[in-house]
C-alpha positions in Angstrom: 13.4 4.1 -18.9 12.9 5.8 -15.8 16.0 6.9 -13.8 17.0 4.9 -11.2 17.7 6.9 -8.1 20.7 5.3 -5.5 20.6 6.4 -2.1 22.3 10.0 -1.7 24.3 8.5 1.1 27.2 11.4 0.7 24.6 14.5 1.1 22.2 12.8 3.6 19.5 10.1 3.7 16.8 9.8 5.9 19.4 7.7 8.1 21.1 11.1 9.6 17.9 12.6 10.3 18.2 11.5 14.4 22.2 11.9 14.0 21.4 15.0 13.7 18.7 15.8 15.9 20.6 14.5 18.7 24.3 16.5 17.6 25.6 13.8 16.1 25.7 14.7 12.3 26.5 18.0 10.4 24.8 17.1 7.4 23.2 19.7 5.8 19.5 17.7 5.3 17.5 21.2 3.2 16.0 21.8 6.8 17.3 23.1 10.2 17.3 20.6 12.8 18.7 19.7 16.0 18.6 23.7 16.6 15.2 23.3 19.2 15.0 22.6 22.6 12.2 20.2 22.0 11.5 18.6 18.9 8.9 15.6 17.2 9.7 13.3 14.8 6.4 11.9 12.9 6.8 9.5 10.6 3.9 8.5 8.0 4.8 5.5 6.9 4.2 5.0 3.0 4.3 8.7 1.8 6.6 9.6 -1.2 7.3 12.9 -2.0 5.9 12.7 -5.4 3.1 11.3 -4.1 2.7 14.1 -2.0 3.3 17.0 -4.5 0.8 15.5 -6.6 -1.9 15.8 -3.8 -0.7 19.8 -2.7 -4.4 20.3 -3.5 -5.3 18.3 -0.4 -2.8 18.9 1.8 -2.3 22.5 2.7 -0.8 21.9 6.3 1.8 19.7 4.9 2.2 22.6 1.7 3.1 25.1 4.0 5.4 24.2 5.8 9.3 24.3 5.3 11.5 21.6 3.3 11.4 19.2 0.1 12.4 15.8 -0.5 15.3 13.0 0.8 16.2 10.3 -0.5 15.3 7.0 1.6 17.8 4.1 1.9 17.8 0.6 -0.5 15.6 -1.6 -0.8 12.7 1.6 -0.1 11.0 -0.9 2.1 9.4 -0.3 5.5 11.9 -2.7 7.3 15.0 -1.6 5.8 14.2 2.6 5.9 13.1 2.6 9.2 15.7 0.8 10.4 17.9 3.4 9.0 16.2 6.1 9.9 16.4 4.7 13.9 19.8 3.6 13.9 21.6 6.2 11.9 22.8 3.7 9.4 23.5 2.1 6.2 21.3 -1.4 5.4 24.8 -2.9 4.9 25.7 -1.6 8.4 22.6 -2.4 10.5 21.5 -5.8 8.4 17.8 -5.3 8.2 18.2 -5.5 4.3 14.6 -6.4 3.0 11.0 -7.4 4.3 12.0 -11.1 3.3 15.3 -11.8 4.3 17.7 -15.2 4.4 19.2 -16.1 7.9 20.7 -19.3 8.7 18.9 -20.7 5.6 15.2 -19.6 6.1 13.7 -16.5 4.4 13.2 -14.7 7.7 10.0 -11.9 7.4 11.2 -9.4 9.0 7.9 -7.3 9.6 6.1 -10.4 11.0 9.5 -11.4 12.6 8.5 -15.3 11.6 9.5 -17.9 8.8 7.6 -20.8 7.0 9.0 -23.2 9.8 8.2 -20.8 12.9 5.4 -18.7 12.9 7.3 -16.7 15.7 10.9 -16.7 15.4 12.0 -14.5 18.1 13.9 -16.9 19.9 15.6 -19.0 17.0 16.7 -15.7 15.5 16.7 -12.7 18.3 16.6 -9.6 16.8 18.9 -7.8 19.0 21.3 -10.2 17.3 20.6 -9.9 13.9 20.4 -5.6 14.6 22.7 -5.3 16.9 23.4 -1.9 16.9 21.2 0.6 19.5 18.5 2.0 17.8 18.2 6.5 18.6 22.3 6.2 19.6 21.7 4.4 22.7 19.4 7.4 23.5 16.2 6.5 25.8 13.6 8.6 23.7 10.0 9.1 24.2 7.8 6.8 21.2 4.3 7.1 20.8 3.1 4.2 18.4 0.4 1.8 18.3 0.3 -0.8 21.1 0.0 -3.6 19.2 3.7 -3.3 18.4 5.0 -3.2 21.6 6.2 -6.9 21.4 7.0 -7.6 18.5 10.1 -8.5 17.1 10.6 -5.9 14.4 10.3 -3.2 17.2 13.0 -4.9 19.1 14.8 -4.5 16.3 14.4 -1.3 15.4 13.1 0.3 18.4 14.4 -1.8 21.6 15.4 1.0 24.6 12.8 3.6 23.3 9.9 4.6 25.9 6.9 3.5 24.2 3.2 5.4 24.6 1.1 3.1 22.7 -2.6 4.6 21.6 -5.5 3.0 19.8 -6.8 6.0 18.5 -5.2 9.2 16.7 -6.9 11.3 19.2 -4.5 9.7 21.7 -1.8 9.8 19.3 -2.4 13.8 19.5 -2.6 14.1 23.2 0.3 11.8 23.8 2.9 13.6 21.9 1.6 16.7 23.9 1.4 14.9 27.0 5.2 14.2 27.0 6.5 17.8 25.9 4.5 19.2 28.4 6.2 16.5 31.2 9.5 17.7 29.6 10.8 15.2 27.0 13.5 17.1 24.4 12.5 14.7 21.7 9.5 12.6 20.3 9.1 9.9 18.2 6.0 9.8 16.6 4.5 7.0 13.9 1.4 6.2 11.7 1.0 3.7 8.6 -2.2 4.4 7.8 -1.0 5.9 4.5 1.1 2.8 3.3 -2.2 0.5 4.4 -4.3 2.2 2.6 -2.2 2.2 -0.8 -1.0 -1.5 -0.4 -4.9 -2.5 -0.2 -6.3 0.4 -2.5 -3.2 1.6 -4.8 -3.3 5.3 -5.3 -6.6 6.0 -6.4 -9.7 8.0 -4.6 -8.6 6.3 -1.8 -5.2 7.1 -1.5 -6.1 11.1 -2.2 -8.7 10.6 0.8 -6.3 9.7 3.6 -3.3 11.8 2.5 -5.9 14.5 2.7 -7.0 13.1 5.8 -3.5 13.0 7.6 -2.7 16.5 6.9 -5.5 17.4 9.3 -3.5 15.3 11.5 -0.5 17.0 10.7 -2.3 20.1 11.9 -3.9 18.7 14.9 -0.5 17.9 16.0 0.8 21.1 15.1 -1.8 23.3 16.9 -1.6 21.0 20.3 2.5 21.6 20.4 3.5 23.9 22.9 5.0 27.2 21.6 8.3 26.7 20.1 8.5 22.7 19.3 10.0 21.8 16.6 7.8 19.0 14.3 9.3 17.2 11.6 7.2 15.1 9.0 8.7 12.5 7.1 8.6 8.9 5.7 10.5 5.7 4.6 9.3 5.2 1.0 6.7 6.2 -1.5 4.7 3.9 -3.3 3.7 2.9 -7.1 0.1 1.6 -8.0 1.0 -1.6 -9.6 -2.7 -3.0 -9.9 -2.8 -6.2 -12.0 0.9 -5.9 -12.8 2.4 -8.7 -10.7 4.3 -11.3 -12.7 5.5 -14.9 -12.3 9.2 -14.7 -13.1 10.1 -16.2 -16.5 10.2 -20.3 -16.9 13.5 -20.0 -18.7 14.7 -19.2 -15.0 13.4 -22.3 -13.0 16.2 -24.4 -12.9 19.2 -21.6 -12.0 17.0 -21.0 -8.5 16.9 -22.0 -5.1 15.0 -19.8 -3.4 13.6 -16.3 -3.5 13.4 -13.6 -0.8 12.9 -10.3 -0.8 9.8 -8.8 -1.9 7.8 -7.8 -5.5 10.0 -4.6 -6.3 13.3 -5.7 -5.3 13.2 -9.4 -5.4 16.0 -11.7 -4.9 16.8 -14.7 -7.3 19.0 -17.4 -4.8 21.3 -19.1 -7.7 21.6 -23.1 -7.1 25.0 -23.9 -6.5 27.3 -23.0 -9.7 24.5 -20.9 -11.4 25.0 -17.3 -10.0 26.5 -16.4 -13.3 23.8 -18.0 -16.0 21.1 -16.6 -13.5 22.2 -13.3 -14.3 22.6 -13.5 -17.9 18.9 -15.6 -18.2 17.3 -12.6 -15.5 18.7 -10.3 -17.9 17.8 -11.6 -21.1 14.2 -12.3 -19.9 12.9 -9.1 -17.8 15.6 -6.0 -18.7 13.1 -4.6 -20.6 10.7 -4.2 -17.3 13.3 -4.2 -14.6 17.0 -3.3 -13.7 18.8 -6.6 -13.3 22.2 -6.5 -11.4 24.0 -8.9 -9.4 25.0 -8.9 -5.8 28.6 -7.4 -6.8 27.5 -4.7 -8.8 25.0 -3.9 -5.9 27.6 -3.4 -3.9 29.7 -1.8 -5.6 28.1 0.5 -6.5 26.8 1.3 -3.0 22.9 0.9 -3.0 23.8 -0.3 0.8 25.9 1.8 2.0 30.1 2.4 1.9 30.6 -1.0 3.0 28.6 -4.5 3.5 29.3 -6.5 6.8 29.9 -9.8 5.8 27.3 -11.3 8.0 24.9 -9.1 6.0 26.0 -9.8 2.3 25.0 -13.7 3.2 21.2 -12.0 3.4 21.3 -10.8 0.1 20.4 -13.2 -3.3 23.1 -14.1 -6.2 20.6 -11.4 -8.9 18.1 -8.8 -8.2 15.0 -7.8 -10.4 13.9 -3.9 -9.5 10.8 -2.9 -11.7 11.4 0.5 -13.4 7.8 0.0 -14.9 4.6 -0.2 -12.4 4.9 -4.4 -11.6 5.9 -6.6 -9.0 7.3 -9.8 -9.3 5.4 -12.8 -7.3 6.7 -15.4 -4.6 4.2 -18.0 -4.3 5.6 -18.5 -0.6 4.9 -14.7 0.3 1.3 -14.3 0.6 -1.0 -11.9 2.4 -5.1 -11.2 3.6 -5.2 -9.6 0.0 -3.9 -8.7 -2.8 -1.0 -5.8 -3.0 -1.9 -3.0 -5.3 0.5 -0.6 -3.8 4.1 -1.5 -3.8 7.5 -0.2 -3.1 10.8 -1.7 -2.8 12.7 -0.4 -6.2 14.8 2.5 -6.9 12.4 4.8 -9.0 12.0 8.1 -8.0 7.9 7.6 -6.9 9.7 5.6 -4.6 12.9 6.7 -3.2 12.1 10.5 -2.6 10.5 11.5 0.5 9.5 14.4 2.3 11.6 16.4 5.1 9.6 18.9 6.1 9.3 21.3 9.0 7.4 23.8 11.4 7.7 26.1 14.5 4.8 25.6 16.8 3.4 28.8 17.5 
Protein backbone atom coordinates (compact mmCIF):
# COMPACT_ATOMS: atom_id res chain seq x y z
CA UNK A 1 0.00 0.00 0.00
CA UNK A 2 1.37 3.33 -0.62
CA UNK A 3 2.10 5.54 2.44
CA UNK A 4 -0.26 7.94 3.27
CA UNK A 5 1.37 11.24 3.92
CA UNK A 6 -0.63 13.81 6.68
CA UNK A 7 0.10 17.33 6.41
CA UNK A 8 3.58 18.22 8.20
CA UNK A 9 1.77 20.87 10.06
CA UNK A 10 4.57 20.91 13.11
CA UNK A 11 7.73 21.54 10.54
CA UNK A 12 5.76 23.79 7.98
CA UNK A 13 3.24 23.45 5.16
CA UNK A 14 2.83 25.46 2.38
CA UNK A 15 0.35 27.54 4.75
CA UNK A 16 3.47 29.42 6.49
CA UNK A 17 5.05 30.15 3.35
CA UNK A 18 3.44 34.15 3.43
CA UNK A 19 3.76 33.97 7.41
CA UNK A 20 6.95 34.03 6.73
CA UNK A 21 7.53 36.12 4.01
CA UNK A 22 5.89 38.85 5.67
CA UNK A 23 7.88 38.12 9.54
CA UNK A 24 5.25 36.40 10.78
CA UNK A 25 6.57 32.74 11.13
CA UNK A 26 10.06 31.29 12.05
CA UNK A 27 9.59 28.08 10.52
CA UNK A 28 12.42 26.71 9.08
CA UNK A 29 10.55 25.81 5.36
CA UNK A 30 14.37 24.04 3.59
CA UNK A 31 14.63 27.68 1.96
CA UNK A 32 15.54 31.20 3.05
CA UNK A 33 12.78 33.53 2.86
CA UNK A 34 11.41 36.66 4.10
CA UNK A 35 15.30 37.75 4.10
CA UNK A 36 14.74 40.05 0.57
CA UNK A 37 13.68 43.34 0.14
CA UNK A 38 11.56 42.34 -2.63
CA UNK A 39 10.27 39.13 -3.28
CA UNK A 40 7.65 36.94 -5.89
CA UNK A 41 5.58 34.30 -4.99
CA UNK A 42 4.50 32.15 -8.24
CA UNK A 43 2.32 29.60 -7.86
CA UNK A 44 1.76 26.81 -10.69
CA UNK A 45 -1.18 25.36 -9.82
CA UNK A 46 -1.18 21.49 -10.24
CA UNK A 47 2.58 20.64 -9.91
CA UNK A 48 3.80 17.89 -7.44
CA UNK A 49 7.09 17.55 -6.58
CA UNK A 50 7.32 14.05 -7.86
CA UNK A 51 5.85 15.04 -10.79
CA UNK A 52 8.49 17.48 -11.21
CA UNK A 53 11.62 15.34 -10.32
CA UNK A 54 10.44 12.91 -12.82
CA UNK A 55 10.55 15.62 -15.64
CA UNK A 56 14.30 17.27 -14.32
CA UNK A 57 15.07 16.33 -18.03
CA UNK A 58 12.71 19.12 -19.09
CA UNK A 59 12.98 21.51 -16.66
CA UNK A 60 16.47 22.85 -16.14
CA UNK A 61 15.44 26.34 -14.81
CA UNK A 62 13.32 24.86 -12.26
CA UNK A 63 16.53 22.08 -11.60
CA UNK A 64 18.74 24.63 -10.74
CA UNK A 65 17.49 26.46 -8.51
CA UNK A 66 17.53 26.10 -4.56
CA UNK A 67 14.95 23.97 -2.42
CA UNK A 68 12.95 20.46 -2.42
CA UNK A 69 9.61 19.59 -1.55
CA UNK A 70 6.61 20.72 1.19
CA UNK A 71 4.00 19.13 2.14
CA UNK A 72 0.53 20.76 0.95
CA UNK A 73 -2.52 20.87 3.38
CA UNK A 74 -5.66 18.08 3.41
CA UNK A 75 -7.73 17.42 1.12
CA UNK A 76 -4.51 18.34 -1.73
CA UNK A 77 -7.18 20.17 -3.60
CA UNK A 78 -6.97 23.62 -5.38
CA UNK A 79 -9.63 25.20 -3.03
CA UNK A 80 -8.44 24.04 0.19
CA UNK A 81 -4.32 24.55 -0.42
CA UNK A 82 -4.56 27.72 -1.77
CA UNK A 83 -6.61 28.89 0.78
CA UNK A 84 -3.92 27.85 3.10
CA UNK A 85 -1.36 28.96 1.41
CA UNK A 86 -3.19 32.81 1.41
CA UNK A 87 -4.36 32.85 4.75
CA UNK A 88 -1.64 31.17 6.77
CA UNK A 89 -3.92 28.52 8.00
CA UNK A 90 -5.13 25.16 8.81
CA UNK A 91 -8.47 23.94 6.56
CA UNK A 92 -10.02 23.38 10.02
CA UNK A 93 -9.12 27.08 10.72
CA UNK A 94 -10.04 28.89 7.52
CA UNK A 95 -13.17 26.42 6.41
CA UNK A 96 -12.48 26.13 2.71
CA UNK A 97 -12.33 22.21 3.33
CA UNK A 98 -12.89 20.61 -0.24
CA UNK A 99 -13.90 21.64 -3.94
CA UNK A 100 -17.51 20.29 -2.95
CA UNK A 101 -18.39 21.36 0.24
CA UNK A 102 -21.90 21.25 2.52
CA UNK A 103 -23.29 24.61 3.82
CA UNK A 104 -26.57 25.11 5.21
CA UNK A 105 -27.55 21.87 3.44
CA UNK A 106 -26.40 22.30 -0.21
CA UNK A 107 -23.07 20.87 -1.56
CA UNK A 108 -21.59 24.33 -2.10
CA UNK A 109 -18.65 24.18 -5.16
CA UNK A 110 -16.37 26.15 -3.98
CA UNK A 111 -14.26 26.81 -7.22
CA UNK A 112 -17.48 27.79 -9.25
CA UNK A 113 -18.68 29.36 -5.93
CA UNK A 114 -22.48 27.93 -7.04
CA UNK A 115 -24.77 24.85 -5.97
CA UNK A 116 -27.35 22.66 -7.92
CA UNK A 117 -30.14 25.30 -6.72
CA UNK A 118 -28.09 28.62 -7.56
CA UNK A 119 -25.82 28.66 -10.29
CA UNK A 120 -24.25 31.82 -8.47
CA UNK A 121 -24.34 31.66 -4.88
CA UNK A 122 -22.47 34.58 -3.81
CA UNK A 123 -25.22 36.23 -2.12
CA UNK A 124 -27.00 33.17 -0.29
CA UNK A 125 -23.64 32.08 0.98
CA UNK A 126 -20.90 35.19 0.92
CA UNK A 127 -17.69 34.08 1.03
CA UNK A 128 -16.25 36.58 3.29
CA UNK A 129 -18.55 34.77 5.66
CA UNK A 130 -17.79 31.35 5.07
CA UNK A 131 -13.64 32.48 5.05
CA UNK A 132 -13.68 34.91 7.25
CA UNK A 133 -10.32 35.31 8.04
CA UNK A 134 -8.03 38.16 5.77
CA UNK A 135 -6.36 36.50 3.24
CA UNK A 136 -1.91 37.73 3.08
CA UNK A 137 -2.55 38.91 7.02
CA UNK A 138 -4.59 41.73 6.29
CA UNK A 139 -1.69 42.78 4.06
CA UNK A 140 -2.63 44.79 0.71
CA UNK A 141 -0.24 42.88 -1.72
CA UNK A 142 0.33 43.21 -5.36
CA UNK A 143 -1.52 39.92 -7.44
CA UNK A 144 -1.08 39.39 -10.93
CA UNK A 145 -3.61 36.55 -12.14
CA UNK A 146 -5.91 36.13 -14.93
CA UNK A 147 -8.78 38.56 -15.20
CA UNK A 148 -11.35 36.39 -15.47
CA UNK A 149 -11.13 35.76 -11.71
CA UNK A 150 -11.39 39.01 -10.62
CA UNK A 151 -15.14 38.50 -9.52
CA UNK A 152 -15.48 35.55 -8.63
CA UNK A 153 -16.39 34.24 -5.50
CA UNK A 154 -13.54 31.85 -4.71
CA UNK A 155 -11.16 34.95 -5.07
CA UNK A 156 -13.09 36.73 -2.52
CA UNK A 157 -12.49 34.04 -0.65
CA UNK A 158 -9.20 33.55 -0.85
CA UNK A 159 -7.91 36.60 -2.30
CA UNK A 160 -10.34 39.58 -1.16
CA UNK A 161 -7.94 43.00 -0.21
CA UNK A 162 -5.16 41.88 -2.65
CA UNK A 163 -4.34 44.38 -5.68
CA UNK A 164 -5.15 42.41 -8.66
CA UNK A 165 -3.16 42.92 -12.30
CA UNK A 166 -5.10 40.69 -14.34
CA UNK A 167 -3.42 39.56 -17.90
CA UNK A 168 -4.63 37.46 -20.83
CA UNK A 169 -1.49 36.43 -21.89
CA UNK A 170 1.79 35.06 -20.14
CA UNK A 171 3.75 37.74 -21.93
CA UNK A 172 1.72 40.13 -19.73
CA UNK A 173 2.03 37.91 -16.83
CA UNK A 174 6.00 38.47 -17.38
CA UNK A 175 5.91 42.21 -17.71
CA UNK A 176 3.42 42.69 -14.90
CA UNK A 177 5.36 41.12 -12.13
CA UNK A 178 8.20 43.36 -13.44
CA UNK A 179 6.11 46.26 -13.89
CA UNK A 180 5.28 46.35 -10.13
CA UNK A 181 8.92 45.70 -8.67
CA UNK A 182 10.09 48.27 -10.73
CA UNK A 183 7.09 50.84 -9.28
CA UNK A 184 8.27 49.47 -5.80
CA UNK A 185 6.07 46.72 -4.52
CA UNK A 186 8.14 44.43 -1.64
CA UNK A 187 6.10 41.53 -2.56
CA UNK A 188 4.29 39.77 -5.51
CA UNK A 189 1.78 37.30 -5.94
CA UNK A 190 2.04 35.61 -8.95
CA UNK A 191 -0.45 32.54 -10.40
CA UNK A 192 -0.86 30.13 -13.39
CA UNK A 193 -2.93 26.77 -13.71
CA UNK A 194 -2.08 25.90 -16.84
CA UNK A 195 -0.31 22.85 -15.43
CA UNK A 196 -3.31 21.40 -13.36
CA UNK A 197 -5.62 22.09 -16.81
CA UNK A 198 -3.55 20.33 -18.74
CA UNK A 199 -3.28 17.12 -16.50
CA UNK A 200 -7.12 17.12 -15.50
CA UNK A 201 -7.95 16.99 -19.35
CA UNK A 202 -4.78 15.04 -20.58
CA UNK A 203 -3.40 12.99 -17.33
CA UNK A 204 0.29 12.95 -17.27
CA UNK A 205 1.29 11.70 -20.54
CA UNK A 206 3.15 13.61 -23.59
CA UNK A 207 1.16 16.25 -22.75
CA UNK A 208 1.78 16.78 -19.34
CA UNK A 209 5.81 16.50 -20.06
CA UNK A 210 5.11 19.32 -22.78
CA UNK A 211 3.84 22.05 -20.58
CA UNK A 212 5.87 21.41 -17.48
CA UNK A 213 8.63 21.75 -19.96
CA UNK A 214 6.96 24.63 -21.29
CA UNK A 215 6.60 26.52 -17.90
CA UNK A 216 10.07 26.27 -16.95
CA UNK A 217 10.85 28.66 -19.82
CA UNK A 218 8.36 30.69 -17.99
CA UNK A 219 10.03 30.17 -14.87
CA UNK A 220 13.08 31.71 -16.70
CA UNK A 221 11.45 34.41 -18.43
CA UNK A 222 10.37 35.55 -15.13
CA UNK A 223 13.56 35.08 -13.70
CA UNK A 224 15.64 37.01 -16.33
CA UNK A 225 13.04 40.15 -16.33
CA UNK A 226 13.42 40.51 -12.26
CA UNK A 227 15.37 43.30 -11.32
CA UNK A 228 18.84 42.39 -9.58
CA UNK A 229 18.32 41.03 -6.26
CA UNK A 230 14.41 39.84 -6.17
CA UNK A 231 13.81 37.07 -4.58
CA UNK A 232 11.31 34.42 -6.77
CA UNK A 233 9.78 31.57 -5.17
CA UNK A 234 8.08 28.69 -7.16
CA UNK A 235 5.63 26.56 -5.67
CA UNK A 236 2.24 24.78 -5.78
CA UNK A 237 -0.94 23.45 -4.02
CA UNK A 238 -0.93 19.76 -5.00
CA UNK A 239 0.40 17.26 -7.44
CA UNK A 240 -1.60 15.13 -9.45
CA UNK A 241 -2.10 11.14 -10.33
CA UNK A 242 -3.16 9.98 -13.85
CA UNK A 243 -6.20 8.08 -12.97
CA UNK A 244 -7.45 7.48 -16.71
CA UNK A 245 -10.41 5.02 -16.80
CA UNK A 246 -10.18 4.36 -13.04
CA UNK A 247 -13.27 6.28 -11.79
CA UNK A 248 -15.64 4.05 -9.86
CA UNK A 249 -19.33 4.07 -8.77
CA UNK A 250 -19.18 3.46 -5.08
CA UNK A 251 -20.29 -0.01 -4.05
CA UNK A 252 -24.33 -0.81 -4.12
CA UNK A 253 -23.95 -2.45 -0.63
CA UNK A 254 -23.63 1.41 0.40
CA UNK A 255 -26.89 2.98 -1.15
CA UNK A 256 -29.12 2.94 1.61
CA UNK A 257 -26.54 4.30 4.62
CA UNK A 258 -26.20 7.69 2.25
CA UNK A 259 -27.64 10.96 2.00
CA UNK A 260 -25.49 12.81 0.02
CA UNK A 261 -22.00 13.00 -1.26
CA UNK A 262 -19.57 16.07 -1.45
CA UNK A 263 -16.25 16.34 -1.84
CA UNK A 264 -14.55 15.35 -4.82
CA UNK A 265 -13.13 11.79 -6.67
CA UNK A 266 -9.93 11.41 -4.31
CA UNK A 267 -11.23 12.42 -1.09
CA UNK A 268 -14.93 11.91 -1.26
CA UNK A 269 -17.38 12.24 1.41
CA UNK A 270 -20.12 9.62 2.27
CA UNK A 271 -23.17 11.90 4.20
CA UNK A 272 -24.57 8.95 6.57
CA UNK A 273 -28.60 9.04 6.70
CA UNK A 274 -29.61 9.72 10.07
CA UNK A 275 -28.46 6.77 12.52
CA UNK A 276 -26.13 5.22 9.95
CA UNK A 277 -22.74 6.96 10.44
CA UNK A 278 -21.46 3.90 12.11
CA UNK A 279 -22.70 0.92 9.50
CA UNK A 280 -21.51 3.42 6.78
CA UNK A 281 -18.19 3.08 8.01
CA UNK A 282 -17.97 -0.48 8.53
CA UNK A 283 -19.86 -1.26 4.85
CA UNK A 284 -17.12 1.76 3.19
CA UNK A 285 -14.64 -0.34 4.77
CA UNK A 286 -15.58 -3.69 3.97
CA UNK A 287 -16.19 -2.79 0.33
CA UNK A 288 -13.24 -0.41 -0.95
CA UNK A 289 -10.21 -0.79 1.91
CA UNK A 290 -8.49 -2.66 -0.46
CA UNK A 291 -8.33 0.54 -3.01
CA UNK A 292 -8.69 3.40 -0.56
CA UNK A 293 -8.07 4.51 3.09
CA UNK A 294 -11.45 4.65 4.80
CA UNK A 295 -11.70 6.74 8.06
CA UNK A 296 -14.40 8.47 9.73
CA UNK A 297 -14.83 12.08 10.55
CA UNK A 298 -13.34 11.45 14.24
CA UNK A 299 -10.45 9.67 13.34
CA UNK A 300 -9.85 12.58 10.74
CA UNK A 301 -9.71 14.78 13.23
CA UNK A 302 -7.92 13.29 15.42
CA UNK A 303 -5.49 12.64 13.98
CA UNK A 304 -5.07 16.11 12.52
CA UNK A 305 -5.28 15.93 8.61
CA UNK A 306 -6.96 19.58 9.24
CA UNK A 307 -5.12 21.11 11.34
CA UNK A 308 -4.64 21.26 15.65
CA UNK A 309 -8.14 22.04 15.97
CA UNK A 310 -11.56 22.02 13.80
CA UNK A 311 -13.98 25.05 14.27
CA UNK A 312 -17.19 23.79 14.81
CA UNK A 313 -18.85 25.67 12.08
CA UNK A 314 -16.33 23.82 9.80
CA UNK A 315 -16.62 20.06 11.09
CA UNK A 316 -20.62 20.47 9.94
CA UNK A 317 -18.77 20.74 6.21
CA UNK A 318 -17.26 17.59 6.45
CA UNK A 319 -19.16 13.90 5.64
CA UNK A 320 -19.87 11.07 8.43
CA UNK A 321 -16.76 8.55 6.24
CA UNK A 322 -14.15 9.42 3.72
CA UNK A 323 -12.80 7.26 0.79
CA UNK A 324 -9.05 8.49 -0.20
CA UNK A 325 -7.72 6.32 -3.18
CA UNK A 326 -4.16 5.03 -2.40
CA UNK A 327 -4.37 3.25 -5.91
CA UNK A 328 -4.66 5.64 -9.18
CA UNK A 329 -8.98 5.91 -9.07
CA UNK A 330 -11.41 8.31 -8.28
CA UNK A 331 -14.68 7.76 -6.99
CA UNK A 332 -17.74 9.31 -9.05
CA UNK A 333 -20.72 11.70 -8.05
CA UNK A 334 -23.19 11.63 -10.61
CA UNK A 335 -24.23 15.26 -9.44
CA UNK A 336 -20.49 16.64 -10.02
CA UNK A 337 -19.97 16.81 -13.66
CA UNK A 338 -17.70 18.73 -15.90
CA UNK A 339 -16.99 19.84 -20.07
CA UNK A 340 -14.96 16.39 -19.94
CA UNK A 341 -13.88 13.82 -18.51
CA UNK A 342 -11.05 14.10 -15.49
CA UNK A 343 -7.96 12.08 -16.20
CA UNK A 344 -5.82 13.96 -13.77
CA UNK A 345 -6.91 13.96 -10.22
CA UNK A 346 -5.77 15.01 -6.77
CA UNK A 347 -7.46 15.28 -3.57
CA UNK A 348 -5.91 12.11 -1.48
CA UNK A 349 -2.99 11.82 0.74
CA UNK A 350 -0.42 9.86 -1.45
CA UNK A 351 2.82 11.27 -1.77
CA UNK A 352 2.35 12.05 -5.98
CA UNK A 353 0.00 14.26 -4.35
CA UNK A 354 0.84 15.91 -1.17
CA UNK A 355 4.60 16.86 -1.88
CA UNK A 356 5.28 19.96 -3.55
CA UNK A 357 7.99 22.04 -4.58
CA UNK A 358 9.58 25.11 -2.56
CA UNK A 359 12.11 26.29 -4.52
CA UNK A 360 14.11 29.42 -4.93
CA UNK A 361 16.45 32.00 -6.80
CA UNK A 362 18.42 35.36 -6.61
CA UNK A 363 17.71 37.50 -9.65
CA UNK A 364 20.85 38.43 -10.91
Amino acid sequence: MTELVVPNYPQGTIADIIPSLLGRSAKDLGVEVGNRKQTVLLVLDGLGWDQLIDRWDVAPVLRSMTGGAITTVAPSTTATALTSLTTGLTPGEHGMVGYRMLVDGEVLNTLRWGTDARHDARATLPPELLQPFDPFLGTSVALVSKAEFRSSGFSQAHLRGARLTGYRTLGVLVHEVRRLLVEGESFVYAYYDGIDKVSHEYGLGSEFDAEVSFVDRLVGDVLANLPSGVQLLVTADHGQVDCRDGLRPLDAELDGLIDLLSGEGRFRWLHARSGAAGELLAAADECHRHHAWVRSIEQIVDEGWFGRSVRPEVRDRLGDVALLPFEPIAFDDPADTGPFPLVGRHGSLTSAEMYVPLLTSIAS
